[in-house]
Phi, psi and omega in degrees: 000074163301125181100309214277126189248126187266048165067351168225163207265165176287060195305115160281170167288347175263316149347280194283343162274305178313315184314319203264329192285304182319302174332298194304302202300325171309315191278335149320313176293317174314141172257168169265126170114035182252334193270103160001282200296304184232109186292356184235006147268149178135140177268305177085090207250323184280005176272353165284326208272026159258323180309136183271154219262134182208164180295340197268349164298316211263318169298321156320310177286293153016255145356270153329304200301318210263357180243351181260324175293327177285327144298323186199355143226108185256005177263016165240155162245108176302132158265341189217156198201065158300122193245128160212176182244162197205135192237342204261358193233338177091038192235150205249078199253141185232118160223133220232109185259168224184096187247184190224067172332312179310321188246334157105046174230142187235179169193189174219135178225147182239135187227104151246132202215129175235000000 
């Protein structure tokens, strides 16, 4: 059967990379306690962005990030984690560098919440 689709798609390393950057983002975005069924997932990253900004918020946030990726997404290794603050725009920036061992992909996400 050549030509012919049986309903499912071929998963790639970019396929699987979009699945996986949608996952980060999502558990970055989530406050905890929004999913019923698991009340501790989730960073809730914009409930930071009042917070007045110091290194131990930004180590704090960190944390969180690195502990929420180790939970619930354990198919990533964080290398990296930049937290800053921008007080003159009111913006909350996170970039989260990231490889995927099974397939030998590394990536990056830029996180900004104004």
């Amino acid at each position: 059967r050549t030509g012919k689709s049986i309903g499912f798609d071929m998963i790639t390393d970019s396929n699987l990379l979009e699945a996986i950057k949608f996952n980060v983002k999502n558990i970055i975005y989530t406050i905890p306690g929004e999913r019923t069924f698991d009340a501790d997932f989730g960073v809730g990253i914009r409930r930071f962005l009042f917070e007045m900004p110091t290194p131990d918020l930004a180590s704090n946030i960190k944390a969180l990030i690195i502990d929420q990726m180790e939970t619930y997404a354990p198919y990533i290794d964080v290398n990296q984690i930049n937290v800053s603050f921008s007080n003159d725009t009111q913006t909350l920036r996170v970039m989260l560098s990231y490889n995927i061992p099974q397939v030998n992909v590394f990536d990056n996400l830029e996180i900004k919440v104004s």
